[in-house]
FINUMI-377713 format. One line per field, with one value per residue (C-alpha): x, y, z; residue in one letter. Coordinates in steps of 0.25 Angstrom, whole numbers, plus 5000, padded with zeros to 4 digits. Example, Ala and Ser with C-alpha at 12.3 -4.5 7.8 and 13.67 -1.06 7.14 Angstrom:
REM residues 2
east: 5049	5055
north: 4982	4996
up: 5031	5029
nuza: a	s
REM end
This chain:
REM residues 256
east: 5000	5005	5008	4997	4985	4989	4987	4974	4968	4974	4959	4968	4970	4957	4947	4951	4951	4940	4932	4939	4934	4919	4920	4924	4913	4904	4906	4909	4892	4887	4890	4879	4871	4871	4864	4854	4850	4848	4840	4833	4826	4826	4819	4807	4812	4813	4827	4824	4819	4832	4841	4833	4832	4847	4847	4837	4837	4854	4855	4860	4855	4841	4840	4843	4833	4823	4825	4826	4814	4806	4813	4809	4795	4793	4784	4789	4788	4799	4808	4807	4808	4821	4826	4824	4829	4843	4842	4842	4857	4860	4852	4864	4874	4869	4870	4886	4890	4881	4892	4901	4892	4882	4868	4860	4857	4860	4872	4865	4855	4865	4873	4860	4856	4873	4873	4875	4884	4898	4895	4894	4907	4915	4910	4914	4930	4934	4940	4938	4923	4929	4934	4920	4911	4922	4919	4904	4903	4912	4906	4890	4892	4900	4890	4877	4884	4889	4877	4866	4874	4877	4860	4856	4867	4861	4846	4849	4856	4844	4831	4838	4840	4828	4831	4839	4843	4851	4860	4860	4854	4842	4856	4862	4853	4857	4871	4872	4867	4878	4888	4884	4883	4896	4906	4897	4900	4910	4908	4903	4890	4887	4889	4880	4869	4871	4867	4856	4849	4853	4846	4834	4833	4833	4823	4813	4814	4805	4794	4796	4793	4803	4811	4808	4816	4828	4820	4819	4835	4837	4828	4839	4849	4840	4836	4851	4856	4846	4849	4863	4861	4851	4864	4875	4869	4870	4883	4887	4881	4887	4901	4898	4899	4895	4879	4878	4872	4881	4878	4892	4889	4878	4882	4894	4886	4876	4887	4892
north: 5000	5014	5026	5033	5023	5021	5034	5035	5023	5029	5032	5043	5050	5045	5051	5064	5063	5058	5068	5080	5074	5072	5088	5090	5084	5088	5105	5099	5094	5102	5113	5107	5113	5126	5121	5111	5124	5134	5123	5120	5135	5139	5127	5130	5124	5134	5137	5127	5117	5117	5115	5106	5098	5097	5095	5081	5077	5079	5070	5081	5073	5071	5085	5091	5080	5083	5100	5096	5090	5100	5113	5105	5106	5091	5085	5081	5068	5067	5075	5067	5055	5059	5064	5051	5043	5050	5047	5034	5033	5039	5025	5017	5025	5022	5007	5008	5017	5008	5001	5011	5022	5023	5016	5021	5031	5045	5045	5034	5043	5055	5045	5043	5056	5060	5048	5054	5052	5060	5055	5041	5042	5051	5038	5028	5034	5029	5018	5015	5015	5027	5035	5033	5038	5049	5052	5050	5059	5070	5071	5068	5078	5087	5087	5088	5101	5107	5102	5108	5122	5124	5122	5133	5143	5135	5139	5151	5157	5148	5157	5168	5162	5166	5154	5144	5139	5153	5149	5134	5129	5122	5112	5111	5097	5091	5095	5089	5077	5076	5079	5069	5059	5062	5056	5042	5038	5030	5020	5020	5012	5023	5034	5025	5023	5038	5043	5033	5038	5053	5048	5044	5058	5066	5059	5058	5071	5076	5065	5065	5074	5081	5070	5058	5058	5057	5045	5039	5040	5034	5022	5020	5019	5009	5001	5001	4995	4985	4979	4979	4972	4962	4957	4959	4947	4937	4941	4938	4926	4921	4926	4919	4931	4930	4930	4922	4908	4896	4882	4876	4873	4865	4857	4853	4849	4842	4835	4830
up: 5000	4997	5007	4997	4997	5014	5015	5008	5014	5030	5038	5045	5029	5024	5032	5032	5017	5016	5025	5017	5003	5008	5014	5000	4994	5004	5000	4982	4984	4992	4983	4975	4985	4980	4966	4974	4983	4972	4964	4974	4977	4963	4959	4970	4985	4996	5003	5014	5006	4999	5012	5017	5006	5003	5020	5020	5007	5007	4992	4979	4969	4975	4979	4965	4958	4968	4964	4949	4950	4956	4948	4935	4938	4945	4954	4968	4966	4955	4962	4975	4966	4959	4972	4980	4969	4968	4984	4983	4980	4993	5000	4991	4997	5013	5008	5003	5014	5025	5031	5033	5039	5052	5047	5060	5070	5067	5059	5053	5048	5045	5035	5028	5026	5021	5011	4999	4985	4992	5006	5001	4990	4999	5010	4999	4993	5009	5012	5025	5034	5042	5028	5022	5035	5036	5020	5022	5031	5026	5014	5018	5028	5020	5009	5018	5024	5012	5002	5012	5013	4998	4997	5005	4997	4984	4989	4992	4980	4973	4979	4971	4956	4948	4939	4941	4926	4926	4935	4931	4942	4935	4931	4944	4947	4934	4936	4951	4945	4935	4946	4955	4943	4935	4945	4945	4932	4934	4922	4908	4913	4924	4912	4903	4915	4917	4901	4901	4913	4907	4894	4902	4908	4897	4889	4899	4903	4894	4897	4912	4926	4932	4942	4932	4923	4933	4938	4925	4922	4938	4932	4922	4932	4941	4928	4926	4940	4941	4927	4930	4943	4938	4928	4938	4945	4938	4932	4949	4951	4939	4942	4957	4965	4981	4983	4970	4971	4971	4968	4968	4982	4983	4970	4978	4989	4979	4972	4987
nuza: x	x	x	x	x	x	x	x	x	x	x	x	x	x	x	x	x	x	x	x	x	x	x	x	x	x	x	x	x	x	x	x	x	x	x	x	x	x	x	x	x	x	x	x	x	x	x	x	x	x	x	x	x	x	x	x	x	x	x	x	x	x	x	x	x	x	x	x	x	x	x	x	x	x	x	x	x	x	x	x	x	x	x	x	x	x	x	x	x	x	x	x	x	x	x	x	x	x	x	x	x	x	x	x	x	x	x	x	x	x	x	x	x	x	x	x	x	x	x	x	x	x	x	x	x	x	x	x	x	x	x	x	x	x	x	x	x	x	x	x	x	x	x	x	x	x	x	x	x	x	x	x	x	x	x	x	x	x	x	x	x	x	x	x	x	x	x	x	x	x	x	x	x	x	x	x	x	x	x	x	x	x	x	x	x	x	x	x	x	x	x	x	x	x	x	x	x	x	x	x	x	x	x	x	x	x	x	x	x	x	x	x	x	x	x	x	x	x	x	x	x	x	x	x	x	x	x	x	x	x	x	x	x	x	x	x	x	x	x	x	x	x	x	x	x	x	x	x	x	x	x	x	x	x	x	x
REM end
């Protein structure tokens, strides 16, 4: 092992580190905060509806579909709809990050309500249970306090903008999206899942309520997993990987 990769996996060198990162992205997303804020009163919610919004419901992607929905002229329902289904994401991250963080009591519930996309990748770049609580916390905490600030500038500044497409603001939801999606596509299938839901989108746009056109291209995701699931398993059985059956066993013992 070399002095550099001792160094980077020493708890006494880690932690800190990982702390100062999840700061760092802590004040980097909350920064959105301004456009979520100033969207949100431009497109009709009061200033306290805003902070308490960014406060409770505490998930970037949800809140700006949630705001889209309604400054494009749709019901309540499709922007709840679209809003909970980006939140689902965060219940995937509480099952990843289970063993490792406080399940119950009041920290419990704190972890719930902090589990979000930089909480849980800052949680994941540690290598260690302690490094990942210490960069689960930095950044969920970070973010929270830096998120909720930046909202109430951003809802400030937004009761005073005649018209928000001036100032770009009617693209800023569209443009968080992109920015949260960029750094995910890792592989030419993920860009491919991406384009299609994309495609999806735009043509039912035009047919669809505001809100249901996001859901329509989240169905193309889901239609995509499952498919991709439903043929992963039987390559595994065949392959014999652990949890598929085996009958050598008992045809050994028949043969006996």
């Amino acid at each position: 092992m070399t002095a550099s990769t001792s160094t980077a996996l020493d708890p006494a060198h880690e932690i800190p580190a990982i702390r100062r990162r999840g700061w760092s992205v802590g004040l980097a997303t909350g920064l959105y905060g301004i456009s979520f804020g100033a969207l949100a009163t431009a497109s009709g919610l009061s200033l306290w509806q805003a902070v308490v919004l960014s406060a409770v419901l505490f998930s970037g992607g949800s809140q700006f579909a949630l705001v889209g929905v309604i400054g494009g002229g749709g019901g309540a329902v499709g922007a709840v709809l679209a809003s909970v289904l980006l939140g689902i994401r965060n219940t995937l991250y509480g099952v990843v990050l289970a063993r490792t963080l406080p399940r119950g009591g009041l920290r419990g519930l704190l972890r719930a309500h902090l589990t979000i996309d930089e909480s849980t990748a800052t949680a994941l770049s540690g290598t260690t249970d302690e490094a990942r609580r210490a960069g689960f916390w930095a950044a969920g905490v970070g973010v929270w306090i830096f998120w909720n600030l930046f909202t109430l500038i951003g809802a400030l500044a937004g009761q005073h903008i005649a018209d928000p497409g001036a100032w770009g603001l009617d693209g800023a939801a569209a443009a968080a999206f992109l920015a949260l999606l960029w750094p995910r596509l890792a592989s030419r299938d993920l860009v491919a899942l991406a384009v299609a839901a994309g495609f999806v989108a735009t043509i039912t746009t035009p047919m669809l309520p505001a809100g249901l056109p996001v859901l329509a291209a989240a169905a193309v995701a889901v239609v995509v997993g499952l498919v991709g699931a439903s043929r992963a398993h039987p390559a595994r059985a065949a392959e014999g990987e652990p949890g598929a059956p085996d009958e050598r066993p008992a045809t050994a013992e028949a043969q006996r």
